[in-house]
N, C-alpha and C positions, 0 to 999 in steps of 0.2 A: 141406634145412635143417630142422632139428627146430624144435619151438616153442618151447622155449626160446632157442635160437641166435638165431630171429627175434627173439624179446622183446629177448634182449640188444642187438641192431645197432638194435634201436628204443629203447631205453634208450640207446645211444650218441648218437641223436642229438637226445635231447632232452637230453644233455648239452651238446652243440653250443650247442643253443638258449638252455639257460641260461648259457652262457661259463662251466663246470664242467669242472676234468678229468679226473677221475676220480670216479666211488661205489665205496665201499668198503662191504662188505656182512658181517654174520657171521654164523652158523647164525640164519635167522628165516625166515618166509613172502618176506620180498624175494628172502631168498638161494637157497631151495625154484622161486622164479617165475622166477629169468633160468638158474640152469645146471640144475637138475632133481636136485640134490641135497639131500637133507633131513637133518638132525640137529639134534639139542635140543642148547645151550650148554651148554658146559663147558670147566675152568678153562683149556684148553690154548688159543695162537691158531690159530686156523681163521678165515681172511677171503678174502673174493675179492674181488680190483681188477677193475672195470671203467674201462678205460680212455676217454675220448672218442673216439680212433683206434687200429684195432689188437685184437689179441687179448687176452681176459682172462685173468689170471692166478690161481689158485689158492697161496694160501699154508696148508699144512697141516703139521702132526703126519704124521712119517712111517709112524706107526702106521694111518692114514688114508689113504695114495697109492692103494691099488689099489682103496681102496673108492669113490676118488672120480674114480680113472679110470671104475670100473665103473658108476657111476652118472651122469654129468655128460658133457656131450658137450663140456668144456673140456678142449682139451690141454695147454696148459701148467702142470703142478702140479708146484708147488716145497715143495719138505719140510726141516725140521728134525726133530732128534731129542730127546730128555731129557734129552741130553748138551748141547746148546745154551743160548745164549740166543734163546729167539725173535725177542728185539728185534733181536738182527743181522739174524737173516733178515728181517724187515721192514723194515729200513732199506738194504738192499740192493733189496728189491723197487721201494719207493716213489724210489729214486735211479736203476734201471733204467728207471722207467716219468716221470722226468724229475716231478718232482711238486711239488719245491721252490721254494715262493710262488706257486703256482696255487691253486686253488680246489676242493676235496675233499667231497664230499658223505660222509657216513657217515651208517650204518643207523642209524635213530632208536632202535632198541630195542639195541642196541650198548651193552654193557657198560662202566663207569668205565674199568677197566682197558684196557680194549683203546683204548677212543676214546682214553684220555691217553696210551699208548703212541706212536700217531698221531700225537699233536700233538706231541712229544719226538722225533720222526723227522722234524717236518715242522713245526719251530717259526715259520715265516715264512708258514705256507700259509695261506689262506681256510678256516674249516670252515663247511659247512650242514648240512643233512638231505637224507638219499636220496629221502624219501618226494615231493620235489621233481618229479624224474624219474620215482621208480615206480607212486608212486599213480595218475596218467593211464592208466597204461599198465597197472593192476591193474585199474583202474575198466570198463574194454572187453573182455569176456571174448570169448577165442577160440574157434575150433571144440572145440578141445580140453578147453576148460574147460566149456564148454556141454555137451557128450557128458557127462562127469564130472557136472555137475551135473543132469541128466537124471535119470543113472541115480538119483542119490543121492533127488534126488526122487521117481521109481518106486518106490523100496527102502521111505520113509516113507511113500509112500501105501499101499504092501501090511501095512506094519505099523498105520498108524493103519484099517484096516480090520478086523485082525484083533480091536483095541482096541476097535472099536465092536460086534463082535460079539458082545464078550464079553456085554454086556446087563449082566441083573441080577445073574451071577455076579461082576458087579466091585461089588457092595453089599456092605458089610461087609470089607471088604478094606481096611489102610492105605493113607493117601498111600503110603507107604514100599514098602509091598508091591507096589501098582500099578506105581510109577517102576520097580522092579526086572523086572517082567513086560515094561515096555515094552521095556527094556535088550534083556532076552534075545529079544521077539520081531523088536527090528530088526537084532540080527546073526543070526538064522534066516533074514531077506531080504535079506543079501544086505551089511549093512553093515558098513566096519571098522573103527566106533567112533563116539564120539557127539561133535559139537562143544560140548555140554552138555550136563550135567545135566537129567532129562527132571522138567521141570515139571509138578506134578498140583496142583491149586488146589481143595480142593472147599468148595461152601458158601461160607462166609465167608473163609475163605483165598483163594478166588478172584480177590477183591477185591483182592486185592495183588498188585501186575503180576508181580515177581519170585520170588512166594512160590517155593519149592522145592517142596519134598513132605515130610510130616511123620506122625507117629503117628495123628491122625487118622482117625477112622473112616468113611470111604464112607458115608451113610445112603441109602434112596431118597426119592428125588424131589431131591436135592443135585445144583444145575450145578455141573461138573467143567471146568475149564479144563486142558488138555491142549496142553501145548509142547512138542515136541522134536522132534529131528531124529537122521542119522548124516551115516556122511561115506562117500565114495566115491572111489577115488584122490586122496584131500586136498581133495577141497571137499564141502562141509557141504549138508546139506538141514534146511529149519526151517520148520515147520507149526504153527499153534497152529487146535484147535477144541475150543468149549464144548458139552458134552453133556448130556444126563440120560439114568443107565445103566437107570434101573428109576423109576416112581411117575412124581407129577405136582408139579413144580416150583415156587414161591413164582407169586404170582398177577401179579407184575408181572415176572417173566424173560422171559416169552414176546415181548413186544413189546420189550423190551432188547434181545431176541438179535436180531429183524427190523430193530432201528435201527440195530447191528452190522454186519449183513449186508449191508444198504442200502448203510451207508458203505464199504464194502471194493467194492463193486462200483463205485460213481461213481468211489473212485479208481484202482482199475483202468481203467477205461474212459478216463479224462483220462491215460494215460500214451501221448504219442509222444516222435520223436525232438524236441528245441528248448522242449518244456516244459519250465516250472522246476521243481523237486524240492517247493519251497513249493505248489506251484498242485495238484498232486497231495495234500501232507496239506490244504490246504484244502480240495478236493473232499470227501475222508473228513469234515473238520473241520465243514464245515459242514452237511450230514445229520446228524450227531449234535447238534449245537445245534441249528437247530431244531426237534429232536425232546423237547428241553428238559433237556438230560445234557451239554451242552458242559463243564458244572465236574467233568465222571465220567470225563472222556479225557484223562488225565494223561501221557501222552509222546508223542513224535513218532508218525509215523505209520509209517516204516520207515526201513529201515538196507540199504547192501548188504551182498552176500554173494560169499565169495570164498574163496580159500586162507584167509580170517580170517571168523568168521560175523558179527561186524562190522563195517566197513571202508564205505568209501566208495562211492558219493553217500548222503547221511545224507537221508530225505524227512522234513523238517523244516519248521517255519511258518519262513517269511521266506524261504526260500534260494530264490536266483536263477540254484541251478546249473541247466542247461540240462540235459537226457536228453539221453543220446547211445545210437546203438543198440552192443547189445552191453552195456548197463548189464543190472548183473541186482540186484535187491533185494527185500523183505519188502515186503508191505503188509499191516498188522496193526491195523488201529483197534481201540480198549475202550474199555467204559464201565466205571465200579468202582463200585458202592453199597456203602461198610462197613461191615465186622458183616452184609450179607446175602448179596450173591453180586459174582462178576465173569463178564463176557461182554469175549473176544477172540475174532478168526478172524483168521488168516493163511497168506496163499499168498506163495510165492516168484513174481514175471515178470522176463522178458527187454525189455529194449527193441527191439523187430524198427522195420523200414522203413517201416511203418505201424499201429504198434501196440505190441500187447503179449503177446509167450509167455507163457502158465501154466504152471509145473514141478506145481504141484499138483492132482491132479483126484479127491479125495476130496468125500463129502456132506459140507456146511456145515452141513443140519439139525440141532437139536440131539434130537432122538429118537431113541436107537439100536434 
């Protein structure tokens, strides 16, 4: 059984669980994680019924069959042509699969069009959200997913090394210029693309969690916040570290960056399986308070990471979701002083049986 097959029979039966009978899914990361087929939306229907008993079906564009024979370990794929109405073929599927006044999950990110097609096929049925069923079962990465994310994390550590050596020949250089270097050196290692836009923060841009990268000139002695990641069979790797490429850095970064560092390690160290997602950014949370910056750590403490580079369990103040192993997510605390610099670091871990995997094993230093 492939790992997707598995996923789907376990996406069955946390249909069961929620008395659902079917998820209906359409070109998205859901529909990517249960048959192992990927493509970006567009106007034609392409959906797959998952059923709660039974095999899923594929409803495709016949321009589409052999691609999704050849990628998907679903055999049942049913095709219309340009000649059609789709809607027929859909209301044929959803009357096969007995669906009339049951309860229908559909993909959150599922287009106007298509969800209302659905419900004009299936006027008397219950509708929810897929993410009901998948999000659990996104949230526990498998072997497979783990491998894939490894590597992606290997790939950005050999690139964020190549970054740090660069030294002082990255002074003088734009934001623009840098993001672009970093592009090209992390599909030299290995990558097949980047889950974002590679963030370069220098100086006082720093200071702004999301800054991008901009015309900005590199000076020395300017901390450099440094974010980005690629992807590796479709899962993302995502590293943030603050540097100084060349010179000697404002007189209060140095102890920022150690109050930084502090807080990433306490929260690292508080992650097992049954902690709450909360008690973990509180760990980070509370090192940077009292180091007297609690009003300088302006968002959560981390996000997971997955076929999506943000997605579920969100390490956030309050939450009382539980770790589970097999959870993999960011641990990224900041401090921001504006108008002077920003200090972030971030490692991707795994949830293990007593503990916690690192996917990152670059220097934290800010010295290159």
């Amino acid at each position: 059984m492939t790992p997707f097959e598995r996923r789907t029979r376990a996406c069955q039966e946390r249909l069961a669980d929620a008395d659902a009978d079917a998820a209906v899914l359409f070109p998205s990361r859901n529909l990517l994680y249960l048959s192992g087929f990927d493509e970006e939306p567009a106007e034609r229907h392409l959906l797959l019924f998952v059923p709660r008993e039974g095999d899923p079906v594929f409803l495709v564009p016949d321009l589409y069959e052999t691609q999704v024979r050849t990628e998907s370990w679903v055999g049942d794929v049913r095709t219309w042509s340009d000649d059609d109405d789709p809607r027929d073929a859909l209301a044929d599927v959803v009357s096969n699969l007995d669906l009339a006044g049951g309860r229908v999950l559909v993909d959150d990110t599922m287009w106007a069009r298509f969800s209302q097609d659905l419900r004009t096929a299936l006027p008397d049925a219950d509708f929810g959200l897929a993410s009901e069923v998948v999000a659990p079962l996104r949230a526990r990465k498998d072997d497979a997913e783990l491998d894939a994310l490894r590597r992606a994390g290997a790939a950005v550590d050999r690139a964020v090394e190549r970054v740090r050596d660069m030294g002082a020949d990255a002074v003088g250089m734009t934001e623009n210029e840098l993001a672009a270097e970093i592009e090209r050196l992390l599909a030299d290692e290995g990558g097949e693309g980047i889950p974002f836009g590679p963030l370069v923060g220098s100086g006082p841009n720093g200071a702004m969690p999301h800054h991008s990268h901009g015309d900005r000139v590199i000076e020395s002695g300017d901390p450099v916040v440094l974010d980005f990641g690629t992807v590796v069979d479709h899962y993302p790797s995502d590293q943030t570290r603050t540097v100084v490429f060349a010179g000697e850095p404002p007189a209060e970064f140095a102890e920022v960056h150690g109050v930084v560092q502090a807080a990433r390690t306490a929260a690292v160290e508080t992650v097992e399986p049954g902690v709450a997602a909360g008690d973990v950014d509180r760990a980070a949370r509370e090192v940077i308070e009292e180091a007297g910056y609690g009003d300088r750590f302006i968002h959560r403490t981390g996000h997971g990471v997955g076929l999506d580079v943000h997605e579920a369990p969100y390490i956030v103040a309050g939450s009382d979701r539980e770790l589970e192993v097999g959870n993999v997510f960011s641990v990224e605390p900041g401090v921001y002083l504006p108008d002077e610099f920003g200090v972030r670091i971030e490692d991707l871990v795994v949830v293990t049986d007593d503990g916690a995997e690192l996917l990152n094993d670059t220097d934290r230093g800010w010295r290159c």
